[in-house]
C-alpha positions, 0 to 999 in steps of 0.5 A: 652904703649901695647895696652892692657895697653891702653884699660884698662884705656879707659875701666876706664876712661869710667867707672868713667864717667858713673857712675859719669853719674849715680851720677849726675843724680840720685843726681838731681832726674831723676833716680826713680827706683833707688830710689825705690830700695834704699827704699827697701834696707833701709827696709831691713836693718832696719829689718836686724838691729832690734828693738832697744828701744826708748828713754824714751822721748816722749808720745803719747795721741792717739785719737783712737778707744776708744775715738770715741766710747765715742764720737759717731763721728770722728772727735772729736768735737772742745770741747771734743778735749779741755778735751783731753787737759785739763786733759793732762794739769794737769798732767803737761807735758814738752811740748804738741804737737797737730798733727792735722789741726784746719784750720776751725771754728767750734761752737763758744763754742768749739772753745773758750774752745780749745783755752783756753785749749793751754794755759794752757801748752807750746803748738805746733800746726800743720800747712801744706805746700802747694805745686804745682803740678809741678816738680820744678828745684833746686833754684839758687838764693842767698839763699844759703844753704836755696835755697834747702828748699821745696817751697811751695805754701801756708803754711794751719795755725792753726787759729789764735784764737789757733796760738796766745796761742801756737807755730806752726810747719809744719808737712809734712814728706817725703816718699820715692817710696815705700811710707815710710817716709824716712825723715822730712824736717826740714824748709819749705818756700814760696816766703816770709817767712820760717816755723820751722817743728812741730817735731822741734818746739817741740824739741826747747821747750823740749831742751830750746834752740834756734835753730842755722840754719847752713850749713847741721846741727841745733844747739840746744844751743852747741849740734848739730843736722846733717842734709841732705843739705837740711835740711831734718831729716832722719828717723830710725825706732825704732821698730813697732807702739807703740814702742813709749809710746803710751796711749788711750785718753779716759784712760787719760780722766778717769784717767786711766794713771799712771801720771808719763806717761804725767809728765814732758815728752812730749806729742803729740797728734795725731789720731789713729782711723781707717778710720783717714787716717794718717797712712803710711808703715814702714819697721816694720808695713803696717800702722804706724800712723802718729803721731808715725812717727812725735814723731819718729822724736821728740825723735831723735832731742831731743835724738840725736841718729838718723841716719846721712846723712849728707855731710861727708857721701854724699861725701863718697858715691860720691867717692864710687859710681864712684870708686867702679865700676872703681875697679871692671872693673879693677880686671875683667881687670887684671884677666879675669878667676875666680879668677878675677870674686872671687875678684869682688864678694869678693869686693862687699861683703865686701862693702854690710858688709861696707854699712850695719854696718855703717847703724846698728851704724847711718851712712846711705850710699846708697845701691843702687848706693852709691849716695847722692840722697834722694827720695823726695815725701814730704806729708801731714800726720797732721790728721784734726779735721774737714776734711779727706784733705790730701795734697801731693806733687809730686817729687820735687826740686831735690829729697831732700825731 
């Protein structure tokens, strides 16, 4: 073999384990400006693909402005919160889900009435995970696939005079570095029992199947949901806030609606009002309502047309990652002029088109360094009815949430 031969396949041989480096590393959560600019690429090409509509699935009952005018206070007392309810009752929904925290007693009276109000319809309760404030290692316990969940500290539940007429689903999301919601986990779990998240607790009751728990997917009866290893649901953005349906609750309260906006759909109710705090970017809005990205997440279980990052897609952007530089250092190796410098520009163009046109048609492949990582901030967005608290949680297991 020449000696040029021989320096070739070292100049490979190093490349493939540096970027296997690269891969592993970042895969474990230790590369966050990576992960910041995967965030940003995922931004733009979100813009770059557009609006598209969203299905016609879900409503949101916006507890905004409007409605704090006519109740002179935020947040809304216990008992205005239950003729909220009461009049999106009548107009029978599918499923109503409430994103807010009711963790604290209020009066006794408006207590009773919001609790009497949950049984009227098939209801979902927000609750919160808990988490410490520490960087966990990944679990290696028997676990298995559930080893990879968030683990928190203490999950924040409804109180049980609400919890005993309804569901409860934990409505923590995940941002990436740039603080956008980038995923929703799907299960949680502390040292002795696992929560459903609240998008899929209202998914389950909407569809009327059970949920499967199977390796990086969720069944709903035959149909299947694919999930990151983690069970994290990726987020795509339809548009703007209220790209989602979206209606005042003081127009639902006065009758103002057409029913047909509440009737057999379902309805999420969550808070709006400036200065609630529950509000994060997305690629389309500095400040989209928490509840808008909940019910993003709702519809895309239910509709099954979200965006997929799941173990087939993570494995192509593993090979990816550690032959696409291979390739461009041996196109540099073999002609060391412009032409070999042509071939590598051609290259990494057509893999930025590759990357692009999978994202536009639901298949999300890092952009960044072709790697399965994903960023891993896992928040608190439930609005309360009687507190501002926001709960955070600093990078995590690996960056999976």
């Amino acid at each position: 073999m020449s000696s040029r031969r021989l320096q070739i396949l070292v100049a490979l041989a190093c490349t493939g384990l540096w970027a296997a480096a690269i891969w592993f590393g970042h895969s474990q959560g230790h590369f966050r400006l990576i992960d910041r600019l995967e965030s940003a690429l995922t931004d733009l090409r979100t813009l770059a693909r557009g609006v598209k509509p969203a299905p016609d699935l879900v409503t949101i009952v916006a507890i905004d402005d409007a409605i704090v005018k006519l109740g002179s206070t935020y947040p809304l007392p216990r008992s205005e919160i239950a003729k909220i309810l009461d009049a999106i009752a009548r107009l029978e929904p599918k499923v109503i889900a409430v994103d807010l925290l009711l963790v604290d007693r209020g009066p006794a009276d408006g207590d009773a009435a919001l609790a009497k109000s949950f049984a009227a319809r098939p209801a979902v309760l927000a609750g919160a995970a808990v988490f410490p404030d520490t960087v966990q290692p990944l679990s290696t316990d028997s676990d298995g696939p559930l080893a990879r969940l968030p683990s928190a500290d203490r999950f924040l539940l409804p109180l049980a005079a609400f919890a005993e007429h309804a569901e409860v689903g934990i409505a923590n999301v995940t941002t990436g570095q740039t603080g956008t919601p980038m995923s929703v986990p799907m299960l949680f779990r502390t040292h002795d029992k696992i929560e459903l998240s609240l998008p899929l607790r209202v998914a389950a009751l909407a569809v009327g199947k059970p949920v499967t728990i199977e390796p990086d997917r969720l069944l709903f009866g035959d149909r299947a949901i694919a999930t990151a290893s983690d069970y994290a649901l990726p987020i795509s953005y339809y548009g703007p806030r209220r790209t989602i349906r979206t209606v005042s609750a003081a127009s639902v309260i006065g009758g103002q609606i057409d029913p047909k906006d509440i009737e057999g759909r379902i309805v999420v109710l969550g808070a709006t009002a400036t200065g609630a705090g529950d509000f994060f970017p997305t690629p389309f809005d500095s400040l989209m309502p928490g509840v808008e990205i909940i019910s993003t997440a709702i519809t895309q279980l239910v509709a099954g047309d979200g965006i997929v990052r799941d173990r087939p897609v993570r494995i192509v952007e593993a090979l990816t990652t550690i032959l696409l530089p291979m390739l461009l250092v041996g196109l540099l190796a073999w002609r060391r002029n412009a032409g070999g410098l042509l071939a590598i520009i051609a290259v990494v163009l057509a893999w930025a088109a590759i990357n692009a046109f999978a994202f536009t048609h639901g298949i999300w492949l890092d952009a960044a360094t072709t790697n399965p990582g994903m960023p891993a901030n896992v928040e608190r967005h439930a609005s309360p009815s009687r507190s501002s608290t926001r709960i955070e949680r600093p990078p995590a297991t690996r960056p999976s949430m």
